[in-house]
N, C-alpha and C positions, 0 to 999 in steps of 0.2 A: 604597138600592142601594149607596151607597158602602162602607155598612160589610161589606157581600155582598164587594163587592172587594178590602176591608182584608183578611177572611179568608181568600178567595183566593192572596192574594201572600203571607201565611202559610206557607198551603201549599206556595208554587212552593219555598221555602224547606227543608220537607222529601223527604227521599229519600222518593220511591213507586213505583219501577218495579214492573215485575211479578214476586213471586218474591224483594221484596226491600225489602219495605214496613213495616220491621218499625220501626222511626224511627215511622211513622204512625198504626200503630196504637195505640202508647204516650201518642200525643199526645193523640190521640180520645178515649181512654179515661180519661186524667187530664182533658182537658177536660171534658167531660161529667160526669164527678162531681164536678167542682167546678162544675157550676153544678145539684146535686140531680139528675142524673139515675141509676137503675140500671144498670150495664154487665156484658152476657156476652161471653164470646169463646168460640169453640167450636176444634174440634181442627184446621179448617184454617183458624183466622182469620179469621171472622167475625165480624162483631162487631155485637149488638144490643143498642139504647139504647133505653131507654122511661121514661114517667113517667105517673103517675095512670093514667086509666081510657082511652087513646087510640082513636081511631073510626078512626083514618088511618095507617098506615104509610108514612113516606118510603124507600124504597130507590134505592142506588147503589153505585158498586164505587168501591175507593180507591185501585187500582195505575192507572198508566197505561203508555203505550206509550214508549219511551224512547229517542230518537232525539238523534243529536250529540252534544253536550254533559252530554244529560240524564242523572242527575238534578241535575247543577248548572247553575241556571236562573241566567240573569240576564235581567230582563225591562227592557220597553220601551214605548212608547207612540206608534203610527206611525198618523196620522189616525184617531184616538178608537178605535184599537183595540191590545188590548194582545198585546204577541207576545214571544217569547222568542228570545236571539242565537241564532244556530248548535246552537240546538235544538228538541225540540217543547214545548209548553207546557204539555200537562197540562190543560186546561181541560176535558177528556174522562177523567174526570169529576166534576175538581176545583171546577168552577161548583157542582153537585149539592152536595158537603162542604159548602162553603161557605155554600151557602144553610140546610143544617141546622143548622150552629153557628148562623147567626142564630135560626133559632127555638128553639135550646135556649137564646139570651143572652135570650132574649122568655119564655123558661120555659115554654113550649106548653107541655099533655097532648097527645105523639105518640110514638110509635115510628118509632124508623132501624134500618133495615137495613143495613148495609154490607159486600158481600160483597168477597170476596177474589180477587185472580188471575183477575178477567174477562176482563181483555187476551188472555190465552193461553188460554180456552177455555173459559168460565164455570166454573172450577172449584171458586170458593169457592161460588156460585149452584146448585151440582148436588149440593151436601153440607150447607146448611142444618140445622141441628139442633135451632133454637128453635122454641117453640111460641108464637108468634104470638098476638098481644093482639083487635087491630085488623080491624074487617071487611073494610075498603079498602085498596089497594094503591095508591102511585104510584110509578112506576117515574120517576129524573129524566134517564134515561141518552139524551138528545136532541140534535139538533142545531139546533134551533129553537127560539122562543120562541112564548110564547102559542099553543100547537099541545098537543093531544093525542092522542098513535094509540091505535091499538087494536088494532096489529100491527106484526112488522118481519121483516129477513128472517132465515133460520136458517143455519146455516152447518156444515162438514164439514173437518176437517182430515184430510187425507192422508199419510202416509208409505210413501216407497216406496224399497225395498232392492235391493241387488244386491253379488253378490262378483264382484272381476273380478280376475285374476293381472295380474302386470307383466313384462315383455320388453324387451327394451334397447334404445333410440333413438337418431337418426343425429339430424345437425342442429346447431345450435346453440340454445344453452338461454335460453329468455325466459320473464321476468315480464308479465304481460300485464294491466293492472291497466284497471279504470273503477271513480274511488273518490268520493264526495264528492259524488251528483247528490241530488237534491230530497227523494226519498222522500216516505212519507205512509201513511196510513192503508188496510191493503188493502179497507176498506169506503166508507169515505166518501168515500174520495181515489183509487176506483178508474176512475172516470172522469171526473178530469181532465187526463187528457193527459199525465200523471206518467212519464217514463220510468223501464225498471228496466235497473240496471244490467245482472242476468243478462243479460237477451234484448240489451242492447248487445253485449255481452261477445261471446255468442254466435254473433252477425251478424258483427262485426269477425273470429273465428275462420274463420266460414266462408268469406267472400268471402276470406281471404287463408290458403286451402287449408292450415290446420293442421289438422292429423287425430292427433297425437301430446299427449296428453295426461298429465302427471306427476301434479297436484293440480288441487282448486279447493277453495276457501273461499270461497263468494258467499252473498250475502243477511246480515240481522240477527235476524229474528224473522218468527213464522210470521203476524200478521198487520200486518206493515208492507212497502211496497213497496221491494224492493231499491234501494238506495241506493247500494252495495259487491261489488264481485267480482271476486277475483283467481284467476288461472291462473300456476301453470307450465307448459312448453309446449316440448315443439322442434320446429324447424323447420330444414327444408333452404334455405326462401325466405327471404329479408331480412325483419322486420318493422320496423316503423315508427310511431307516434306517430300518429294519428287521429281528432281532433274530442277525445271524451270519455275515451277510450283510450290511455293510457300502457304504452311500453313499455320494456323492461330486459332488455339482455344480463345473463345471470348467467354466474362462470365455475363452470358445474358438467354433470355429465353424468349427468343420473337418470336408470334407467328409466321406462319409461312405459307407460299402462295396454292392456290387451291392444284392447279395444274401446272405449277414449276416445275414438276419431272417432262413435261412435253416440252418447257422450252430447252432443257438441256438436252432432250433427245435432237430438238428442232435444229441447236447447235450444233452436233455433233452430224447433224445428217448433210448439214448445210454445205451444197459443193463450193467453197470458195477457192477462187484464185484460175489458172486457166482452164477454160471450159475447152479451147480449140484452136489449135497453132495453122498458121499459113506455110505449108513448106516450103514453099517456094521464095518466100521471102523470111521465113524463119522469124517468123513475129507473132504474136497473140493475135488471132483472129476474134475470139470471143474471152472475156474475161471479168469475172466477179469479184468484188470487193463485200464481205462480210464487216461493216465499216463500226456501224456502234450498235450497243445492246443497255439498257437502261429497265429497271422495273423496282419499284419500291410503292411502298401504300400512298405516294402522293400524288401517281398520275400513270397507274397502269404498264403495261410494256409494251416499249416503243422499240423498232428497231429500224437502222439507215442501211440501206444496200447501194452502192454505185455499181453502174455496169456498165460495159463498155466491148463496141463492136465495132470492127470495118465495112460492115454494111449495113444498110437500115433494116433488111430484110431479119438481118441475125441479132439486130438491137431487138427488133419486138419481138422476136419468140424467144430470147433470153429473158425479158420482162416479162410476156405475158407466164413463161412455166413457172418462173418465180413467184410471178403472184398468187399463180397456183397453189404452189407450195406451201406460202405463208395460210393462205384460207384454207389448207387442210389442216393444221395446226389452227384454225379459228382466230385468225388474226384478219383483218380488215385493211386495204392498203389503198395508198394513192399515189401517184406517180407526183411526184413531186414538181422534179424539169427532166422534160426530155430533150436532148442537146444533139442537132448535128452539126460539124463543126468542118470548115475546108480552109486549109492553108497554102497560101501561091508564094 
């Protein structure tokens, strides 16, 4: 196990976000042939490794989700677990790597699969182009040990559009920022109790009757739990400083968006995080990620929704109420990728 670990913190060592894992893959691929295995890469960065006559395929992805500091990790070791400072650490699903280098330093007969750009929507996983040695599949992309499923859930990304004009605002001009909380995973970490800043954001808007809306740039990525979200803003009422909520006179006088009081109402109505537990198995059955929120006079407001369901049945009527939702707010949406996903 230890040397499982050694390779790991290898890892933490290289850049692998998603979309930008290209440090990673150089590494993989020189590793592996120097210890006798064959390497292909395909056109969106997959990369498969094999040797001799293999019964078994290991598959995993190499990007991960890139929160704080990341990709430069500095790790730690806080009661026999290992973690990373003021960032996330990658072990999703760096543990997987890592356990293949050991069987390629062991020299198996196996194939690795290594897909690309899972993070953001399996899209090295949906473009595959090798032909496959092996009868058997193992998927390592887990959060447990000594566990194998036979399923998981599938998930939908959302994008939803709208153009609004600007009109000029009374008031004085604030920054209205919640920067810096916990964030996490919008699948694994969706119900723990994680706050998002959006919906902070949103609440503090509302109860203190700003309706004048200039920008927002909230969230990071579309499946991590807002962490970040700032607003320009005017207001006629004094604001003030509130728990998680920083705020900033600025001296400036934007306009401001024609119906920017609908998107903060929109935000604040917006059900994110779990819609529907499995009792039986005490898991998210349905669950929504309020992911990013974006609007300024250069290109209208855009917002990203990830969702995610244990059945296909509760994937699309999780999508279709949403999209509902966004077109009553007069926004226009498209389903970006819709993902069903099964692990053996």
């Amino acid at each position: 196990m230890s040397a499982i670990i050694d390779h790991f913190q290898t890892l933490t060592q290289i850049p692998r976000c998603s979309k930008a894992a290209d440090k990673l893959l150089d590494f993989l691929v020189d590793f592996s042939k120097s210890r006798g295995y064959s390497v292909e890469v395909d056109e969106v960065k997959n990369i498969y490794i094999h040797k001799g006559n293999p019964t078994l395929c290991l598959q995993a992805h190499y990007d991960m989700v890139c929160m704080g500091k990341a990709p430069i990790l500095e790790t730690y070791i806080e009661d026999g677990v290992m973690r990373a400072k003021d960032s996330s650490l990658g072990a999703d699903n760096g543990m997987a790597i890592a356990m293949m280098m050991q069987n390629m330093d062991e020299g198996l007969d196996l194939e690795f699969l290594l897909t690309a750009d899972e993070e953001i929507g399996l899209i090295g996983a949906n473009e595959v182009a090798f032909d496959l040695k092996a009868k058997y599949m193992l998927n390592l992309d887990s959060e447990d040990e000594a566990e194998v499923y036979i399923g998981c859930a599938g998930g939908a990304d959302l994008l939803a559009f709208k153009e609004d004009s600007y009109v000029e605002g009374v008031g004085i001009c604030y920054e209205v920022a919640v920067k810096g909380l916990t964030g996490g995973h919008s699948g694994v970490d969706i119900d723990k109790g994680i706050p998002s800043a959006i919906k902070v954001l949103g609440k503090y808007l509302l109860e203190n009757d700003v309706t004048q809306l200039a920008s927002i740039y909230a969230g990071e990525r579309r499946n991590s739990i807002p962490a970040n979200a700032v607003v320009i803003v005017r207001s006629e009422k004094v604001l003030e400083n509130d728990g998680d909520v920083s705020v900033r006179v600025l001296k400036e006088e934007p306009k401001v968006l024609k119906e920017g009081s609908k998107i903060i109402t929109l935000i604040d109505e917006f059900r994110h995080g779990v819609l529907a537990m499995d009792e039986e198995l005490d898991i998210p059955n349905m669950s929504i990620n309020l992911a990013i929120i974006t609007a300024d006079e250069k290109g209208g407001v855009k917002i990203e929704v990830s969702a995610r369901a244990m059945a296909a049945a509760e994937l699309e009527y999780m999508t279709a109420t949403t999209g509902e939702f966004f077109e009553f707010y007069g926004f226009s949406r498209t389903y970006r990728r819709q993902i069903s996903r099964m692990e053996t």
